[in-house]
Structures are given as C-alpha cells and as structure tokens.
N, C-alpha and C positions, 0 to 999 in steps of 0.2 A: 404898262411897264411897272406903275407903281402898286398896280395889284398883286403881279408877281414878285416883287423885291418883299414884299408885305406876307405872301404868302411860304415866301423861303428864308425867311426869319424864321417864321413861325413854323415850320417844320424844324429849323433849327434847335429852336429854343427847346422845342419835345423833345428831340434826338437827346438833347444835353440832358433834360431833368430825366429821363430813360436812362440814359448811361450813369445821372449820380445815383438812380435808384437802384441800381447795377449792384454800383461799387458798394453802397449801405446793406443790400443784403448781403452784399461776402464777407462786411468784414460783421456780420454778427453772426452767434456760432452757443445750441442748445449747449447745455455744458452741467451733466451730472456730479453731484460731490462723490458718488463712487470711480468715476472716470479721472475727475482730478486727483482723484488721493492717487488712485494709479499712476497715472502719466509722472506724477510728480516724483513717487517715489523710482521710478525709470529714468527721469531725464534732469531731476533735480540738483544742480552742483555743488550743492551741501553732500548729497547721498553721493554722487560720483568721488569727491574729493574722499569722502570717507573710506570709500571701494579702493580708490589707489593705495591709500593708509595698508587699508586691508594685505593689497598685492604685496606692498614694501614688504610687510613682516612675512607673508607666509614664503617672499626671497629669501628675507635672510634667514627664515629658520632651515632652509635649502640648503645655504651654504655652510650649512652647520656636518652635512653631510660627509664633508672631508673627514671629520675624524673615525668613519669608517673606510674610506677610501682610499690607496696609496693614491702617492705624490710621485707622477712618473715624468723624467727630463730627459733630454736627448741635446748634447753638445756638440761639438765639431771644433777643435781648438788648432790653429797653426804658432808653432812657438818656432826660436832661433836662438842658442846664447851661446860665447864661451866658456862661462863659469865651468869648472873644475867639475863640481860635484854635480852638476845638472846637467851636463854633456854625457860624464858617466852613466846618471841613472835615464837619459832619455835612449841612450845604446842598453840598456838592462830592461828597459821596457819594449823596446824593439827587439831584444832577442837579438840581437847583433855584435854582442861582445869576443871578438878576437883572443889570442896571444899576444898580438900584436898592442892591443889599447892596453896593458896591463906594463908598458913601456913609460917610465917616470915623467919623461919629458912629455909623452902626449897626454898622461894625466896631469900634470901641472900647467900644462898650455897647452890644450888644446885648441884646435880651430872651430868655427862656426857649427854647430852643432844641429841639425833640424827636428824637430819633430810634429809629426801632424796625426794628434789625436781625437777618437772620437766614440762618445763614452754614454753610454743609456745609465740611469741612476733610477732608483725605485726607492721612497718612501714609506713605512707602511706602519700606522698607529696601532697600538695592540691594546695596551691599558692604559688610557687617559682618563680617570673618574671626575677630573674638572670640568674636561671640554663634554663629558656625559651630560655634567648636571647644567652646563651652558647648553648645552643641545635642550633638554628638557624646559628651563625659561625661556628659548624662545620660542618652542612650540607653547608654551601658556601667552607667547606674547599675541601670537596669534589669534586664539581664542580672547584675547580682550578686545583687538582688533574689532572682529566680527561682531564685539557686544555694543563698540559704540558704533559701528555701524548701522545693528539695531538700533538704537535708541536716537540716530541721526534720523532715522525714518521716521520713527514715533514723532519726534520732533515737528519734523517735516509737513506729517500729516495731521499734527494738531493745528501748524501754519496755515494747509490748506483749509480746515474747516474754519476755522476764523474767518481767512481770509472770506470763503463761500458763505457765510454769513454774514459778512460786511458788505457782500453784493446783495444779498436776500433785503437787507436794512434798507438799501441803496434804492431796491424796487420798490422797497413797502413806504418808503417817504414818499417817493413820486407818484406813488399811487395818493397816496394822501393829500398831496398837494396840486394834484391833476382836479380830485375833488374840492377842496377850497378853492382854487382856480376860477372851476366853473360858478361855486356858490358863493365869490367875491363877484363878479360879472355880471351875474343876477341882479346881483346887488347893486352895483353899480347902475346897469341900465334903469332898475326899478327909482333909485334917486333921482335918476337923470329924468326919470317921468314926473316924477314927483317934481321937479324942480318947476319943467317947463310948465307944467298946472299952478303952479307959485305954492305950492304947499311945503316946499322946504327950502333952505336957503341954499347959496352958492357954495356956503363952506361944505357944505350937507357930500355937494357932491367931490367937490375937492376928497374930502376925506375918502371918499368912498372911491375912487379914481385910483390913492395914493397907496389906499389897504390891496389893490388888486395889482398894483405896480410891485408892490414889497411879498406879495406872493409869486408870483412871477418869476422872483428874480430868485426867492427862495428855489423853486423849482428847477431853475436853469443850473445853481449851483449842485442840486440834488441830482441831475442826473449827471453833471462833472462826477462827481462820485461813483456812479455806475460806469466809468471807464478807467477812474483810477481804481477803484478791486478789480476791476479785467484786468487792468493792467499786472498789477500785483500776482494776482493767478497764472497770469502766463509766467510771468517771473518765476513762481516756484513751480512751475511744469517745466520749465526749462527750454519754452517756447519764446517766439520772437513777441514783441507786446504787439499793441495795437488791435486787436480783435475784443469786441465787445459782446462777453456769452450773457444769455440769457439762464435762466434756472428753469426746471418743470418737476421738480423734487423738491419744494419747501419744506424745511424741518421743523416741524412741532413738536419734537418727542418733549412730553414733559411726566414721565414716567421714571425718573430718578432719584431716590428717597435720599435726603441729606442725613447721612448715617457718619454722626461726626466722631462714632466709636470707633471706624474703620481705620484700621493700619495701614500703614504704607508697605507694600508688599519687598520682601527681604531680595524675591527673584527681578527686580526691575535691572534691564538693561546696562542704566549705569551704575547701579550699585555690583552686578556679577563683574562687569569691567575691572571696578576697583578689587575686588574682592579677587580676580584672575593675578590683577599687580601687585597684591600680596601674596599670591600663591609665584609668582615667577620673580618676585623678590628672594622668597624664602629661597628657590632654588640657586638662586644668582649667588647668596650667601653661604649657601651648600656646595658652591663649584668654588667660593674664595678658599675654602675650608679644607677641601678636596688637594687645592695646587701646594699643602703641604705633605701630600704621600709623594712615592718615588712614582713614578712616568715610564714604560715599557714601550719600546718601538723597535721597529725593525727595519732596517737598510740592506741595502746590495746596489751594485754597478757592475756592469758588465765594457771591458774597454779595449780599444783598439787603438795599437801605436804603428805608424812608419815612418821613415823617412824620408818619401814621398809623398806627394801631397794627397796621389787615389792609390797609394799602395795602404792595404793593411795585414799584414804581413806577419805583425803577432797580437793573440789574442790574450785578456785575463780577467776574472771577476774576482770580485771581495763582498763577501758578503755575514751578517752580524748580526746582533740583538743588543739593545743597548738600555740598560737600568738608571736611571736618571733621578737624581735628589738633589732639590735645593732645598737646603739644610736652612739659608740663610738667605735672608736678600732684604737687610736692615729696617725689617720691622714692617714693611710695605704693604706683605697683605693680612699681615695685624691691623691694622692700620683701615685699609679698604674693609674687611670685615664689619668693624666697628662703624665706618661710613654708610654702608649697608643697611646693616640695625638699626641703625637711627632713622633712614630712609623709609624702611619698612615700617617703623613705628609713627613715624609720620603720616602714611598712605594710611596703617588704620584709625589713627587720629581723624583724619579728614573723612573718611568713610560715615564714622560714629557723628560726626560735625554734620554730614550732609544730609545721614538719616533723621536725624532732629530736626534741621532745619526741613525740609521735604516734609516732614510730618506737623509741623508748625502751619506749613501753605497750605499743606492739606484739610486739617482740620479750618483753617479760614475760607476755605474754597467750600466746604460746604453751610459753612454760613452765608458767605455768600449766594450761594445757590439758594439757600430759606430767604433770605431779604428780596432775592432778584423772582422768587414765585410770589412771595406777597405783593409786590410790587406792581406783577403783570394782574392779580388779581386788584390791586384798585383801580389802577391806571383805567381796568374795563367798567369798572362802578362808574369811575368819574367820566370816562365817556359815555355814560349814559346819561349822565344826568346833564352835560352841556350840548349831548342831543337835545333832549328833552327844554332845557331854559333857552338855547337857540329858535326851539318853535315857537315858543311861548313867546319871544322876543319879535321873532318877526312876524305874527299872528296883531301882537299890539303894533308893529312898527306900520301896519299896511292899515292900523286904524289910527294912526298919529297921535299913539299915547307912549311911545317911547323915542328916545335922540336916534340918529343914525350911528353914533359911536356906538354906543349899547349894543348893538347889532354887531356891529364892527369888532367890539371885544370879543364879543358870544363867540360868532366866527372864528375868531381868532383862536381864542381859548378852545375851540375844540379841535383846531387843528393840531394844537399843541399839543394835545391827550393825548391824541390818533399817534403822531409822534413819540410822544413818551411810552406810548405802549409797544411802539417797533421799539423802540433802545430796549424797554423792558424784554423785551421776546430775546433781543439778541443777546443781552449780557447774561440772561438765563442760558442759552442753548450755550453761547460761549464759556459759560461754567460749567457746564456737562462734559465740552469736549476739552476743559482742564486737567475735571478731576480724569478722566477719562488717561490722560498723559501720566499724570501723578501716576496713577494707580496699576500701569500697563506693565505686562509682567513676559518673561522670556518665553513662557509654556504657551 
C-alpha cells in the first residue's frame, strides 16, 4: 500500500513539472524586430489614437460640404387664432375668401380661424468665398492630420527598437552572468578543496561562497529584466503583457558614419505638420477676410394651406436670390483677423524654434554615437586583457602565490567588462535608431 501511495505521488509530481513545463513554453514566443515594429505600428494606441485624430478632421472637412449643397426642410404646422389680421391672411392663403368675409364685423371679430400648413423650403449657397476658403483649411487640416500620424509611427518604431534592444542587453548580461556563475563555482569548489587540504583559510572560502551568492543574485535580477522589456514590447504592440520573446535577429549594424555635418531634413513628419498649420492658418485668415464681401444665396418654398387638417386644398411657392452684405459688425472680424496673424506667426516661430532645437540633438546624437564606438572599441581591449590577468591569476592562485580575493576581483572585473561592453553595444545601436528618428523624412 505504501509502495503505491509512493508511486502515485510520484507520477504526480511528473504530471505537475509536465504541465509547468507546458505552461513555460507557451508563454515564451521568437519575436523579430521587423515583426514588432509591425504589429506595433497596427495595434499600437499611440498610432490608433492618432488614426481617430485623423478620422475627426477628415469628418469635419466633410461637413464642410454643405456650402455646396442646399439645405432642404419639410414642415407640417397646425395653427388656430382669432386675430384680425391672421384669420384673414390664413383664408388668403387657403384660397377661400368670400364676399361675405369682406363684412366689417367678421373682419373685426372674427371667430376661431384654422389653418393646417405644410411647406418644403430649399436652401441653396451660390457665392460664399469665406466658407470656400474655411472649406480649403480644413482640408490642409487634414493633411497635417495624416503628418502626425506619420511621425506617431516613426515615434512608435524608434520605442520598439529601444525597447528590442533593452531585451538583446537583457540576454547579453545573463549570458554574461550564466558564465561568471559557473566560473565563481569553480571557484568556490576549488577553495573548498584547498581549504579541506588546510592550504587556505576559512575566510578563503567564506569569500568565495559570498562572490558566487552576489552573482547569483545579479543573475536573478538580469533576467527580471528580460520580462520587464517583454513586458514593455507587448505594451507597444498593443498586445496583452505577460509573454516572454526571445530574439534570433541580434543587431550589430555598426556601419553608420557620425557625419555631424548632416542637416535635419526640412520634409520630416512633424515639421510638414506644422508647416500644413501655417498653410491652413493662412487660409482660415483668408476666409476672415473673405466674410467682408457680400454673400449670394438662393431660397424657395413650396406650400400647402387648408383648413382641414389632411385637406390641401391650395397650393403656392416663393422663390428668390438673395445679395447679402455686412457692412458692419463692430470691428469683430477686424479683430479675429489680427488674432489670426498673430496665431500664424506664432506657429512659424515655433517651427524655426523646433528646427534648431532638432538640429542641436541632432548634431549631439552623433557625437554620441563616436563616444558610444570608442567605447565598444575599449570596453573589447579591456576584456581582453582581464581575460588574460584572470588566467594569470588563477595559474598562481592553484600554485599558492596569490590571495583568493585577487581571483575574486579578476573574476569580477571581468564580468564587469563583459557588461560594460553590452551597455556599450546598446547605447551604440540605440543611437543609430535615434538619429534614424531625427532624420526620418515623408518620401
């Protein structure tokens, strides 16, 4: 009985580490930097929010469309008065005037009068040149729309290469630290023999015990970080978190010449933006400017009067052109004009402000990029050479002419290098895909 109880545990127990081994491979997942820039720029809510932006203006430039279109209405009115004079003209509209209504008394006091009208009216704009030139800004609203939606993408996609390079870091430490790991352990055990031979002392191994505790724990921290950039990357793919990708596309391009003469190019995304909102400024100031010519439109109604409620009984239209001029309306779009101007001169203030500044980051980003190549070029000297004094170190440490520290820094210090040469890799590739954003252009 207690073979079996013993035996159906232990199928148990497999069953369990089976199904977490299950679960650990689903939630990890190969994951390309050209598949995330993808996904992201699809399902990213940066890029959706800006798409709606988008829809808003290209509505309203829609309903700009009335000023070609009439304005057509259909009424149905039931009216009842005695009034004098609207008793008369509701019988004049009915077509129903006697010999008899032209009787003083029944024009001075008449009785309850009805009438049930019902009247189609037509709108129809002929020359508006304000609502033209409003028409025309907000189709440029449009197009600047669309420009920061480009440039929300560019955005987006320089997010996701950072981010896919803060997971590349993410592997290249634990990779780093999987090897110190093992060549602290070594180490350790090698003390621990040393010790039992009495060739070293207790602190000997203490120390060496302590160095591979504090790697460890480095490591445990290091691959926290390979779930916080999963994490982050599902974020800007616009997927749910929790999935930890791996990479099989590491980026080494380092084929990018720091050319600190290069301009910041005039077509970039949000500089055509701004440049669209001076151009649909200009026109906005051209439609204040417009509302003081006269205005052409044309109207007509077609109408039905009875004195029943489904009789109609008489019919009549009125129909016109109407010349329209405000002369005067105390200075108001004097006034907006000027509002305007200033508005516009603003926008290209800030334009010229931001190509400056943009070119200021820019020329720093390519020094950055020469300090972050030097950098990766020593960081690989110096891990050679604390290769190299490591052997040296543990060659004497196994002939008992060096301390167990000595080792223990060597160790150390090179895992450091190893290190600093991933940050170096990545603040290099992450300045590639900087200037990369700076310098991204509409064509």
């Amino acid at each position: 009985m207690k073979k079996k109880y013993v035996l159906n545990a232990t199928i148990g127990v497999c069953f369990m580490l089976f199904y977490q081994t299950i679960i650990a491979q689903d939630s990890t997942q190969i994951l390309t930097l050209a598949d995330a820039i993808t996904r992201a720029e699809a399902n990213n809510q940066s890029v959706q929010l800006a798409g709606i932006d988008e829809q808003i203006a290209q509505s309203n430039y829609k309903q700009t469309n009335a000023i070609f279109l009439p304005n057509v209405g259909v009424s149905y009115t039931a009216m009842s008065t005695n009034n004098p004079l609207n008793a008369f003209g509701f019988k004049l509209q009915q077509k129903s005037i006697t010999q008899a209504d032209f009787n003083p008394d029944l024009l001075n006091h008449p009785s309850g009068t009805p009438d049930f009208s019902t009247q189609l009216s037509v709108q129809q704009p002929l020359v508006n040149l304000d609502m033209l030139y409003m028409r025309k800004g907000a189709a440029k609203q449009t197009e600047l729309y669309q420009f920061k939606t480009k440039r929300t993408k560019e955005y987006v996609t320089y997010e996701v290469q950072k981010a896919y390079l803060q997971l590349q870091l993410a592997y290249d430490a634990v990779k780093v630290l999987e090897e110190a790991a093992q060549t602290a352990h070594a180490m350790y055990q090698l003390t621990q023999n040393y010790f039992n031979q009495g060739l070293v002392q207790k602190s000997d191994v203490l120390n060496a015990q302590v160095h591979e505790s504090m790697v460890a724990t480095n490591l445990a921290n290091t691959k926290s970080n390979i779930k916080n950039a999963s994490d982050y990357l599902s974020f800007l793919m616009g997927v749910p978190t929790g999935m930890i990708y791996t990479i099989n596309d590491k980026i080494v391009d380092d084929t990018m010449v720091a050319d600190t003469t290069m301009k910041v190019p005039d077509a970039r995304a949000d500089f055509m933006a701004m440049k669209t909102a001076i151009e649909a400024s200009k026109l906005m100031i051209k439609s204040s400017k417009m509302s003081y010519l006269p205005k052409l439109n044309a109207f007509g109604n077609y109408q039905l009067n009875d004195s029943r409620m489904l009789g109609f009984g008489s019919n009549a239209y009125l129909a016109g052109i109407q010349l329209s001029w405000n002369i005067f309306n105390g200075n108001s779009t004097k006034n907006t004009i000027v509002t305007k101007t200033l508005e516009r001169n603003k926008l290209e203030q800030q334009l010229a402000q931001q190509k400056d500044q943009s070119q200021l980051e820019l020329n720093k980003t390519y020094r950055d990029l020469q300090d972050a190549r030097f950098q990766m070029k020593q960081q690989q000297t110096a891990i050679e050479q604390a290769t190299e004094a490591l052997r040296i170190l543990q060659n004497r440490y196994q002939q008992g002419l060096v301390k167990t520290t000595d080792v223990l820094m060597a160790e150390t210090q090179l895992a450091q290098q190893k290190l600093s040469l991933a940050q170096a890799a990545f603040n290099y590739h992450a300045t590639q895909a900087y200037i990369q954003f700076l310098t991204a252009t509409t064509h």
